[in-house]
C-alpha positions in Angstrom: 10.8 -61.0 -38.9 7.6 -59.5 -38.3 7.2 -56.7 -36.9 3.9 -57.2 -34.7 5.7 -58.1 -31.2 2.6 -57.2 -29.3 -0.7 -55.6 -29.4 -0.8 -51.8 -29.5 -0.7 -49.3 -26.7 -4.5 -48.4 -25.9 -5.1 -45.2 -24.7 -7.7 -45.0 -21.8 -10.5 -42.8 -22.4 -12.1 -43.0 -19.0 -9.2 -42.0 -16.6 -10.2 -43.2 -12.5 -10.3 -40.8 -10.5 -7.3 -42.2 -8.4 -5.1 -41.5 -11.1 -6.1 -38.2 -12.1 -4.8 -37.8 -8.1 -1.7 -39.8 -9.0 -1.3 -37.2 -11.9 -2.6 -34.1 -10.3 -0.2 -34.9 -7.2 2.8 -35.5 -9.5 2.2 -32.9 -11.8 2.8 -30.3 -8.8 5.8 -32.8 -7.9 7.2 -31.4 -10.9 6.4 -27.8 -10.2 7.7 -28.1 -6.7 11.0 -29.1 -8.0 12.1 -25.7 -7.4 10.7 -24.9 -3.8 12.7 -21.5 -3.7 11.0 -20.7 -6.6 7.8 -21.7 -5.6 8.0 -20.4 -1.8 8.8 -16.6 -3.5 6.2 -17.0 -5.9 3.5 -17.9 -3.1 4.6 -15.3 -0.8 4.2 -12.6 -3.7 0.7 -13.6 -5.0 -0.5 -13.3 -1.1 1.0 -9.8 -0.4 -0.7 -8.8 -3.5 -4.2 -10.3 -2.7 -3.8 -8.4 0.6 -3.0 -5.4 -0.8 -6.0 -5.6 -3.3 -8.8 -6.8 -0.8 -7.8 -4.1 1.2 -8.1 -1.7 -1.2 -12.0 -1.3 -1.2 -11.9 -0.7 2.8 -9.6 2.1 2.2 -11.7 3.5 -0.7 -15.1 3.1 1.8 -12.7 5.2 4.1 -12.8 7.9 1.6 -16.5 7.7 1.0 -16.9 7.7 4.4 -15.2 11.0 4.3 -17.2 12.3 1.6 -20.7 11.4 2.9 -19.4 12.5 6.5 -18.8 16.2 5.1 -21.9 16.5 3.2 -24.0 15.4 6.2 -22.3 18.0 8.3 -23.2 20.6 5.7 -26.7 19.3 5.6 -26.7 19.2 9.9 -25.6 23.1 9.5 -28.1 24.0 6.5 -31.0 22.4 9.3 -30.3 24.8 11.5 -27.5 23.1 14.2 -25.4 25.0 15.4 -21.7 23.9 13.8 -19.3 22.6 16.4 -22.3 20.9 18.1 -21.2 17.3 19.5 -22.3 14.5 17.9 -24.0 13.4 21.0 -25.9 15.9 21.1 -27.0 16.3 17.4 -28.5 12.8 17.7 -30.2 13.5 20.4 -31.9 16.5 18.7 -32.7 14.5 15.5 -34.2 11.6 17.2 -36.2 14.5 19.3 -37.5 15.3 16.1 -38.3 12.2 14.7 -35.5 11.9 12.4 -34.3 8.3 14.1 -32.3 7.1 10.8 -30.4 10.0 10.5 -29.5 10.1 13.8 -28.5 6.0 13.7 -26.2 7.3 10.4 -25.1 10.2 12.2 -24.2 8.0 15.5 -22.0 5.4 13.1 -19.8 8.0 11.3 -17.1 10.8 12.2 -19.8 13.9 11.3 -18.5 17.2 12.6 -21.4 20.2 12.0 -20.4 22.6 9.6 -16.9 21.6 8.8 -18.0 20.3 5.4 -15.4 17.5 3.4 -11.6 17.0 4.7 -10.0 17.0 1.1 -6.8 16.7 2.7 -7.7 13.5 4.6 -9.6 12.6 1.5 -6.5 12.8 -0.8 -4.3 10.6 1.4 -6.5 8.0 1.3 -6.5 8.2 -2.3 -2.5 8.4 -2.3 -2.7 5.5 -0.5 -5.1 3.1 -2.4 -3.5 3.9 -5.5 0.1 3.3 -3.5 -1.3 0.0 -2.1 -2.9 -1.3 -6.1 0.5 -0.4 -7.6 2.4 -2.1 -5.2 -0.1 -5.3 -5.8 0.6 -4.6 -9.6 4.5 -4.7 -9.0 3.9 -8.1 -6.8 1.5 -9.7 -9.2 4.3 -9.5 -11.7 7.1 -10.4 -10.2 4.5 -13.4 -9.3 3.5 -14.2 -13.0 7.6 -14.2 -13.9 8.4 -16.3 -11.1 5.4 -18.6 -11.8 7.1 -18.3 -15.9 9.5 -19.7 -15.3 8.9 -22.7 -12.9 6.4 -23.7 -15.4 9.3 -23.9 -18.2 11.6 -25.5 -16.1 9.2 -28.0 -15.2 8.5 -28.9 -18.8 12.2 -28.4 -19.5 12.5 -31.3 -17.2 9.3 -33.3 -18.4 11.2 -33.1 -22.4 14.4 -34.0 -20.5 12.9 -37.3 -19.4 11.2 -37.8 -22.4 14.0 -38.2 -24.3 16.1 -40.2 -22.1 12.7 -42.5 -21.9 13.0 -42.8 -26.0 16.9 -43.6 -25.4 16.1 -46.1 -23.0 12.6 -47.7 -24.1 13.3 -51.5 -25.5 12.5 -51.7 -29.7 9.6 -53.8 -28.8 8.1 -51.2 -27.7 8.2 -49.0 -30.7 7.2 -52.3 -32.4 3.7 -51.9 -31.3 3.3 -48.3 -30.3 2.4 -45.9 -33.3 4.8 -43.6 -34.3 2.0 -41.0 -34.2 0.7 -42.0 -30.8 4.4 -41.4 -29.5 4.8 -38.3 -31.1 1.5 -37.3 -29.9 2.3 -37.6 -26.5 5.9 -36.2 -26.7 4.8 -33.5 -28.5 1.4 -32.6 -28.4 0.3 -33.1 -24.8 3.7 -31.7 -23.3 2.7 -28.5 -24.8 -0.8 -29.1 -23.6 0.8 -28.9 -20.4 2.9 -25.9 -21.0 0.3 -23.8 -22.7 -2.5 -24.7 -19.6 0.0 -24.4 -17.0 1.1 -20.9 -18.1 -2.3 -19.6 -18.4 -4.0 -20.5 -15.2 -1.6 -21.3 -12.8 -1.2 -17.8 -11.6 -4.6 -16.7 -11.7 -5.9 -19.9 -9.9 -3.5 -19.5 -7.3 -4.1 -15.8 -6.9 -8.2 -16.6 -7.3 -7.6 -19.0 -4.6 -5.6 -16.1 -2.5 -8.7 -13.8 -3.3 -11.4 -15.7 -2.4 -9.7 -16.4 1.1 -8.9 -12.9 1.6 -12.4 -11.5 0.7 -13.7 -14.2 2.7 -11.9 -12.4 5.8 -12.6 -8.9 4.8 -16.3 -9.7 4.7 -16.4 -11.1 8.2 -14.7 -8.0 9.2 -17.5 -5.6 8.1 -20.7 -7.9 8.8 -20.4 -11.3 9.9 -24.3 -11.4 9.1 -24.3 -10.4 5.8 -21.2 -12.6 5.0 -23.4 -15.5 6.1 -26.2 -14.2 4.3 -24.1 -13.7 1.1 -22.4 -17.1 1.7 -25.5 -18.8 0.9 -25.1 -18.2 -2.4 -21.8 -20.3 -2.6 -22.3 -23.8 -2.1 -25.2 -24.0 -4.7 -22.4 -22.3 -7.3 -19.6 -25.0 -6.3 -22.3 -27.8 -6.9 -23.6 -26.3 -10.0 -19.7 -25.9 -11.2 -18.6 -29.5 -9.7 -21.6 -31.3 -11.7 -20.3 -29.5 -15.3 -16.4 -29.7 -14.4 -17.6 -33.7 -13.5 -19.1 -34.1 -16.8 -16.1 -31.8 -19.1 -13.7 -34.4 -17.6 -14.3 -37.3 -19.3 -14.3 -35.3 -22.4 -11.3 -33.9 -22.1 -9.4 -37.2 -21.3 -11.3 -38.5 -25.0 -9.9 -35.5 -26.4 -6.2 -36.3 -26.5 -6.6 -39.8 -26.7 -8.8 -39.2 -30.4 -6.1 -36.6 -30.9 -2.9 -39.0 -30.6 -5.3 -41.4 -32.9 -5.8 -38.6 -35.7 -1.9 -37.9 -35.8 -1.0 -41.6 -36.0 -3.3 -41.7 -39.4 -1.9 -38.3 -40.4 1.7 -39.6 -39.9 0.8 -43.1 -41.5 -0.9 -41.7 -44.3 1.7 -39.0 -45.2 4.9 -41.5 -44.9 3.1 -43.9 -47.4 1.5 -40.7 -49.8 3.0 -42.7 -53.1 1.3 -46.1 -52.2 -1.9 -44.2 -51.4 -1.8 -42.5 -54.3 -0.5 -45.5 -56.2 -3.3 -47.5 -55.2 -6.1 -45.3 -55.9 -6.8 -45.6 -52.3 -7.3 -41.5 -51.5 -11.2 -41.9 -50.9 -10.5 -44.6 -48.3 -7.7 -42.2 -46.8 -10.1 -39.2 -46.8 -12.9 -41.3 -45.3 -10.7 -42.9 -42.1 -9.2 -39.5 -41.8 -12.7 -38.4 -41.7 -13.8 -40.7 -39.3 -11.1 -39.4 -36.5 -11.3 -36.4 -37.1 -15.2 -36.7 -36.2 -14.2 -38.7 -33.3 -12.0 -35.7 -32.4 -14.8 -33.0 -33.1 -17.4 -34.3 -30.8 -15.5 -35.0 -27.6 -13.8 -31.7 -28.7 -17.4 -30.6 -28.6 -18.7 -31.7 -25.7 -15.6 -30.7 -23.5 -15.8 -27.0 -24.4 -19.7 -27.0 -24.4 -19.9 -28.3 -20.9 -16.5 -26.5 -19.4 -18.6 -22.9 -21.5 -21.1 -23.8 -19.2 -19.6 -23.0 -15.8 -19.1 -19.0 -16.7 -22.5 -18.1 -16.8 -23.6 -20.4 -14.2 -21.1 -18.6 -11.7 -21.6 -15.0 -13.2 -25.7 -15.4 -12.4 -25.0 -16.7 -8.8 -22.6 -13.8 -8.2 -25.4 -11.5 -9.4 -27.6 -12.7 -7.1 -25.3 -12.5 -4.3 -25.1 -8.7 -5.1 -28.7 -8.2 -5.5 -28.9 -9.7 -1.9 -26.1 -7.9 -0.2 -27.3 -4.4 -2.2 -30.5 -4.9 -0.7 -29.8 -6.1 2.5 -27.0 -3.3 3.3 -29.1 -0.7 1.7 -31.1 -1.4 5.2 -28.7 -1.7 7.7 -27.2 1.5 6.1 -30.7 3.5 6.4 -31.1 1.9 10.5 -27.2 2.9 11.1 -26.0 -0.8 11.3 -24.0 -0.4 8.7 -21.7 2.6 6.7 -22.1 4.0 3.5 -18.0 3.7 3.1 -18.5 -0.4 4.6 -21.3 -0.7 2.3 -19.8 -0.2 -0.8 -16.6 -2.0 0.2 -18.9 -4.7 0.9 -20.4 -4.9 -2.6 -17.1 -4.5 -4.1 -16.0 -7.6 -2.0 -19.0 -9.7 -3.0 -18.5 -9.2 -6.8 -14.6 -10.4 -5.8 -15.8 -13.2 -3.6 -18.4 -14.7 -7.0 -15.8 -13.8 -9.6 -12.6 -15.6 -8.4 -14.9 -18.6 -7.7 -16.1 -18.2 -11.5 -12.5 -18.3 -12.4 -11.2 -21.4 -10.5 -14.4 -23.2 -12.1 -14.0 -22.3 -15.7 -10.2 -22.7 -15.0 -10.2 -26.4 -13.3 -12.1 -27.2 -16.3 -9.1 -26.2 -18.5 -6.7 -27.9 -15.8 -8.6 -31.0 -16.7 -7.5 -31.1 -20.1 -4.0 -30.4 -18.6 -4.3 -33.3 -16.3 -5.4 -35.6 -19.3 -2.1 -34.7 -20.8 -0.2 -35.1 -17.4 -1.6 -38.7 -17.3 -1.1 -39.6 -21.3 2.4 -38.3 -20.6 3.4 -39.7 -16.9 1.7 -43.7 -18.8 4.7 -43.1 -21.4 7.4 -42.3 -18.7 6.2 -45.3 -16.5 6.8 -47.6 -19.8 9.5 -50.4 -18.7 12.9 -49.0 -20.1 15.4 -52.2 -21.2 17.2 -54.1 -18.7 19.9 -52.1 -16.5 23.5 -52.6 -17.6 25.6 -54.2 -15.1 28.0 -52.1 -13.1 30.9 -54.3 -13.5 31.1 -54.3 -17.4 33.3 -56.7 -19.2 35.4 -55.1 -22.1 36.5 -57.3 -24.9 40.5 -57.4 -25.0 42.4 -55.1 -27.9 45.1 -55.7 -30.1 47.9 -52.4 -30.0 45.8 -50.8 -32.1 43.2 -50.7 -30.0 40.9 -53.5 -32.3 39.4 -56.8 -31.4 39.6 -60.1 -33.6 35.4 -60.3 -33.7 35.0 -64.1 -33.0 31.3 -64.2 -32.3 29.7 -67.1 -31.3 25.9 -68.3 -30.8 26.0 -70.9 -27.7 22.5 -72.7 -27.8 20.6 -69.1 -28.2 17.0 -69.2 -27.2 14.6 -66.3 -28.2 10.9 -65.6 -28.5 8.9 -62.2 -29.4 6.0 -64.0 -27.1 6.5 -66.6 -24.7 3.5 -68.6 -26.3 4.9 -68.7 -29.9 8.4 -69.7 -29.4 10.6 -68.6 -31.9 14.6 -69.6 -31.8 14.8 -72.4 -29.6 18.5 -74.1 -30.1 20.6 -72.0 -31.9 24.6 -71.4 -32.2 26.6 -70.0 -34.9 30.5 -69.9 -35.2 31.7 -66.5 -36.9 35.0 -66.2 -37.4 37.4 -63.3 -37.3 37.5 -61.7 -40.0 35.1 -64.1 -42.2 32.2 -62.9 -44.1 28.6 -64.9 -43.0 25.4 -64.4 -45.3 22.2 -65.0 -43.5 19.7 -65.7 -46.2 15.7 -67.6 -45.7 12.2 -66.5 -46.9 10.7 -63.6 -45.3 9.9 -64.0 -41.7 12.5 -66.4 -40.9 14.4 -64.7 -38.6 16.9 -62.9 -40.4 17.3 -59.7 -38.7 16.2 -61.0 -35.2 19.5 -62.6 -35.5 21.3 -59.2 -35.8 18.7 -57.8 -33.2 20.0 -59.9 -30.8 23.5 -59.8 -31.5 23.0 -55.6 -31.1 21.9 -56.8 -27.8 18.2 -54.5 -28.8 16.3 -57.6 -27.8 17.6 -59.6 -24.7 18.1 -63.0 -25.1 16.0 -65.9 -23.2 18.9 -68.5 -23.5 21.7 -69.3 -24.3 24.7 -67.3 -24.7 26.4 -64.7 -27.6 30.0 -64.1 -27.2 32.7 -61.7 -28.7 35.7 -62.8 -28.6 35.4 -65.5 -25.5 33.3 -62.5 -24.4 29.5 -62.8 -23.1 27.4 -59.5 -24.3 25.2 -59.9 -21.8 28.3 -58.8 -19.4 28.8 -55.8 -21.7 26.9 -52.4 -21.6 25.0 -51.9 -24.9 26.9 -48.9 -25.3 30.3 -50.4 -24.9 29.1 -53.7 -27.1 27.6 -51.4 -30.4 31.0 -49.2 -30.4 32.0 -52.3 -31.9 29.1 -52.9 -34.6 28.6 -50.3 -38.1 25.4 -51.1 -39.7 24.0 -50.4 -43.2 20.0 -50.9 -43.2 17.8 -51.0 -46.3 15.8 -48.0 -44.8 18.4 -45.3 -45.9 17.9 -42.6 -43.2 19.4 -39.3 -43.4 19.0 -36.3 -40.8 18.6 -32.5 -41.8 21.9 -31.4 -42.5 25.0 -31.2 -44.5 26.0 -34.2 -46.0 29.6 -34.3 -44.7 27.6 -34.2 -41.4 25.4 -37.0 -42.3 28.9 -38.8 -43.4 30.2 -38.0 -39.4 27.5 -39.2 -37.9 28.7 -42.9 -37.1 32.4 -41.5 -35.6 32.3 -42.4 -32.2 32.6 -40.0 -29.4 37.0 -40.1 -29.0 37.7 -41.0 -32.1 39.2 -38.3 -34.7 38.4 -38.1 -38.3 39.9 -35.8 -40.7 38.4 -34.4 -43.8 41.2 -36.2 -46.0 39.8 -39.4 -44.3 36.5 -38.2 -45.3 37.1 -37.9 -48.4 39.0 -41.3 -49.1 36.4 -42.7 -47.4 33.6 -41.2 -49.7 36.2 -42.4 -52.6 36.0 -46.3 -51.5 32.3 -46.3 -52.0 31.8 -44.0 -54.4 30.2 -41.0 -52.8 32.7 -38.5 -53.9 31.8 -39.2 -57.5 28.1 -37.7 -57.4 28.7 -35.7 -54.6 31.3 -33.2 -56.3 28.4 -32.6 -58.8 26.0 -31.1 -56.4 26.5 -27.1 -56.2 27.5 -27.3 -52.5 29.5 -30.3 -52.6 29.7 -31.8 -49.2 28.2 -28.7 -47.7 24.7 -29.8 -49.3 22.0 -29.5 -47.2 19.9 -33.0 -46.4 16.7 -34.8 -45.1 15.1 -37.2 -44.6 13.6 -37.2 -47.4 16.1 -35.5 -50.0 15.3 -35.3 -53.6 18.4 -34.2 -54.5 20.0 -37.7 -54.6 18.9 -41.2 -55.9 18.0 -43.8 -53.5 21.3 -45.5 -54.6 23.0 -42.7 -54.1 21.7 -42.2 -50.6 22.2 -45.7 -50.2 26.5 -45.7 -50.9 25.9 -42.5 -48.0 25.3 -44.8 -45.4 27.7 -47.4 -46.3 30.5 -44.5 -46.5 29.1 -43.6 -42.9 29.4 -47.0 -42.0 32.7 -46.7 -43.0 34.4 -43.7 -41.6 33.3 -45.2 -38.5 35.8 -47.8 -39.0 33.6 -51.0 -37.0 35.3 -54.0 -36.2 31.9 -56.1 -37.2 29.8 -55.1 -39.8 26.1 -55.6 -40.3 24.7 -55.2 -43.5 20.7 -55.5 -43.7 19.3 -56.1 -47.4 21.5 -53.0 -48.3 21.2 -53.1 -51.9 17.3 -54.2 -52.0 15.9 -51.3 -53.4 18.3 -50.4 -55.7 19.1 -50.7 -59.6 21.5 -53.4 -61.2 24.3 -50.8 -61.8 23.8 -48.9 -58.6 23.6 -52.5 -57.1 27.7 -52.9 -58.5 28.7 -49.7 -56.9 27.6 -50.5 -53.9 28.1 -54.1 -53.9 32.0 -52.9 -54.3 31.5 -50.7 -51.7 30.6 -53.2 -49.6 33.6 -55.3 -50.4 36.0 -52.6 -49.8 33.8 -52.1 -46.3 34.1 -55.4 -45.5 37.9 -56.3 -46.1 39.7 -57.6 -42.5 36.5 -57.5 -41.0 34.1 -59.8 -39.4 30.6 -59.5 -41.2 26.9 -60.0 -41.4 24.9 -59.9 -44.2 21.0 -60.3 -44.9 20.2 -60.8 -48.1 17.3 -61.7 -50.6 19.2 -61.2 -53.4 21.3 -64.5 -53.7 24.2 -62.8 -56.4 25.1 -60.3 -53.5 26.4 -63.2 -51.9 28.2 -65.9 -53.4 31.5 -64.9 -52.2 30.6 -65.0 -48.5 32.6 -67.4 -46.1 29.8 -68.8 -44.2 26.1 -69.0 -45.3 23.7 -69.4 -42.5 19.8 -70.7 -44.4 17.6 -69.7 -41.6 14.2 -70.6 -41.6 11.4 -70.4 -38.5 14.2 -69.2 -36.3 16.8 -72.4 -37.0 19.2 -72.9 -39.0 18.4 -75.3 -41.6 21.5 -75.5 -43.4 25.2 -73.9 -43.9 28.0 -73.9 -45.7 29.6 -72.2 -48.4 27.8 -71.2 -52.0 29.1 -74.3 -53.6 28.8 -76.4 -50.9 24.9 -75.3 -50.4 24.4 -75.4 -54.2 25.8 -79.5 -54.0 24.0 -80.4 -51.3 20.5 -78.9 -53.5 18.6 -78.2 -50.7 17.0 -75.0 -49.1 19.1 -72.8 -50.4 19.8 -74.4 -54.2 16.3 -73.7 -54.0 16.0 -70.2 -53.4 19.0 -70.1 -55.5 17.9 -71.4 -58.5 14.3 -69.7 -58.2 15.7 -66.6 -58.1 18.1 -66.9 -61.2 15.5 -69.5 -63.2 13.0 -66.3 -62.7 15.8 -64.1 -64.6 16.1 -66.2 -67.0 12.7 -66.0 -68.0 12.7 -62.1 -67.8 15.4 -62.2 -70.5 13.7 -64.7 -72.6 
């Protein structure tokens, strides 16, 4: 059948605001999974940003002190008295005209002649540099609190991925790209990770800084806060217009990157026929073409989010031009300390540069958020059907097998509802009995074994095993039954005696002298004692090491140390040579023996023995009977028959 069972999943390049807010809100759903966690991790960053925003008032303590003791001096070197009051040394300054110094005089702790307290002066630098190392300490248990919440919530986010692939229907991998799936498993979940990790703490402790300064600043000069607050809004404008436009961007950028992997993964799976085709340029070119696609949204987002950095570091310039200037004069009329002064610069360069920060870092939370919602789309996929809770099980002989009668009862199926597909269908298999499904390509072969493997859900109808209705089965329970042997030979990175355990079910013990009579049956053990390592060689996917005949008979031996009671085989000796083709096909046979099977097959020789040949064609069954029966009747399949061996004939000629 084809495989087309739908159009292709389209990612969005212009995300709604609403669901960024549906993404943003269950992003932190995740990371509030852990409230402990989360509570601790809170509490730390806010001690901290206390203790630092209080630093610089302690610090304008201790210039307080210093100035104070060097104005004394000066008081004594003018000729007052020392020990004087400090009543009384502004009166006698303002008597001589010296108003400002009096007002500065009036607003600090100036004793005449006893010059700079070191000793108070040194506590207060004990205690700033107590109060910043006690921040430091907080700040990082902060950052390895807020560590580890962020890998447990994408711990939890792969979690769900992969029970999502476990649970998605095949039709869904039908029309989704293999490289658009791995892009968003894979790519945009470390997206996530990486963002998360690098701004989370600092926004939440730019956040805590801004509020504290905010406070601070009141505390000193409510006037020159509001003077130095004008500043602010025009910066969060300025950095909500670029943040507005890097969004958009952003959200393009992972959906032109999950493009560009799904042409890198296409074109490196079929290398030969690109290659074998001549067909490199046109590769090259439509690789070209995404990855163009990919540079200028790339572009565009990192141009506008570089954007919002030097907008906020002129604004917070300015703000300290006008709160230098400004203080410099309430300073010289007495309104104002040296010490509060320079505290109150300090906090005005911390009130501009957290606000830089959260800017420049919401614009990196954007690209995180296009990745939460690429993500969060795949997890929201419809799975397949629940399995019912009250499960039927087929009945068992004493040694624990079942005859494997299955039956098609008036099966309906279609891959769309418009374009109907199997409309009246049943089949009689029974125990033990061989059944050859054979038709031209696209007449619903393997659909048949789709369904049977319950990986598409009937419309109709019924399929029973053994008196037993599937549909009443969990899929788990029903494929513990079924070994299958596809014409895609796929092996996993590993050892081949593990690739050769892979299809024992979970309970079921299998010793390595079963192993290795198994791999004797079909032929394994002969090649395989000639590799260096034996059964101990390592595999993949795509192994050299072994022919694709050879990798072939691996499967069926897998097939049958798992010992099924119904056996599918799936154009299993397609792609393989005429003498590899005997191995196998006596592989098969010994696979087969007491047990009820399926086989799809183009090539007609592979099949002549079977008990029951089903000719399928546009979903229905057009004939069946056995190979001589079908051959006397010289219809549909005489046809295919006789093509297939007339077109030999002509080869040997």
């Amino acid at each position: 059948m084809s495989a087309a069972r739908g159009g292709q999943i389209k990612a969005n390049p212009s995300v709604s605001k609403t669901q960024r807010n549906k993404s943003l809100k269950r992003l932190f759903g995740y990371l509030l999974s852990e409230k402990l966690k989360v509570v601790t991790m809170l509490i730390c960053g806010a001690i901290a940003v206390f203790l630092i925003v209080l630093g610089p008032k302690i610090m304008g303590q201790g210039t307080n002190v210093l100035f104070a003791g060097l104005l004394g001096k000066m008081l004594l070197a003018s000729g007052i008295p020392a020990g004087t009051p400090k009543d009384e040394v502004v009166k006698l300054l303002n008597s001589k005209g010296q108003g400002s110094i009096a007002q500065m005089v009036n607003s600090m702790d100036v004793k005449v002649g006893e010059g700079i307290d070191w000793n108070w002066f040194a506590i207060i630098l004990v205690i700033t540099a107590a109060v910043y190392l006690v921040s430091i300490l907080l700040r990082l248990v902060q950052n390895f609190i807020m560590t580890r919440v962020v890998s447990d919530t994408v711990y939890l986010m792969r979690r769900q991925i992969e029970d999502k692939l476990n649970n998605l229907p095949l039709n869904y991998f039908d029309r989704v790209p293999r490289g658009e799936v791995m892009s968003r498993t894979t790519n945009d979940v470390d997206n996530i990770s990486q963002t998360l990790q690098q701004v989370l703490g600092e926004l939440l402790f730019s956040i805590f800084q801004f509020v504290g300064v905010f406070i601070m600043m009141l505390s000193i000069s409510p006037l020159m806060t509001l003077i130095a607050f004008i500043v602010i809004p025009i910066m969060a404008l300025v950095s909500m217009f670029i943040m507005k436009k890097a969004q958009p961007n952003f959200t393009r950028q992972w959906a032109r990157t999950g493009k560009l992997n799904s042409n890198v993964e296409e074109m490196f799976s079929g290398h030969l026929v690109v290659r074998a085709y001549g067909q490199q340029k046109n590769a090259e070119d439509t690789f070209d073409k995404h990855n163009q696609g990919l540079y200028e949204v790339s572009r565009k987002a990192q141009s506008f989010s570089g954007l919002i950095q030097p907008s906020t570091g002129f604004f917070g310039n300015l703000m300290f031009v006008l709160v230098a200037v400004i203080g410099g004069v309430r300073v010289l009329n007495g309104n104002l300390t040296l010490g509060d002064l320079q505290a109150f610069t300090q906090y005005s360069r911390q009130a501009s540069q957290p606000l830089g920060q959260i800017a420049s870092m919401s614009t990196i939370l954007q690209s995180s958020l296009a990745s939460s919602t690429r993500v969060f789309e795949f997890l929201d996929e419809p799975e397949e059907s629940a399995d019912t809770t009250t499960p039927e099980v087929i009945p068992t002989d004493a040694d624990g097998r079942i005859q494997g009668h299955v039956k098609f009862n008036h099966v309906a199926f279609s891959y769309d509802p418009e374009e109907p597909l199997i409309e009246d269908l049943s089949i009689d298999a029974k125990p033990g009995k061989t059944v050859a499904i054979v038709g031209p390509t696209g007449a619903g072969k393997t659909t048949l074994v789709n369904l049977l493997m319950r990986f598409y859900e009937i419309q109709g109808g019924a399929i029973t095993i053994d008196g037993v209705d599937t549909a009443s089965m969990t899929r788990q329970g029903l494929r513990t039954h079924f070994g299958m042997v596809l014409q895609d030979t796929w092996l996993f990175d590993g050892t081949i005696r593990e690739n050769l355990f892979y299809g024992v079910h979970e309970g079921r013990h299998v010793g390595e002298t079963e192993m290795i009579e198994a791999a004797k049956a079909t032929h394994v053990d002969e090649f395989v004692r000639k590799l260096p390592q034996g059964y101990d060689t390592l595999m993949n996917e795509d192994s050299s090491e072994l022919s694709q005949g050879e990798r072939q008979l691996i499967t069926i031996c897998r097939a049958f140390l798992s010992d099924p009671d119904i056996l599918i085989l799936d154009e299993a000796t397609s792609s393989v040579d005429t003498r590899t083709e005997m191995l196998v096909q006596q592989a098969m046979n010994a696979l087969r023996a007491n047990r009820t099977s399926f086989v799809i097959a183009h090539r007609l020789s592979t099949i002549r023995d079977a008990d029951l040949i089903l000719v399928v064609n546009h979903g229905s069954i057009v004939e069946q009977g056995n190979h001589d029966e079908l051959l006397a009747k010289n219809g549909a399949y005489a046809k295919l028959y006789n093509s297939q061996f007339s077109g030999a004939a002509q080869e040997e000629e």
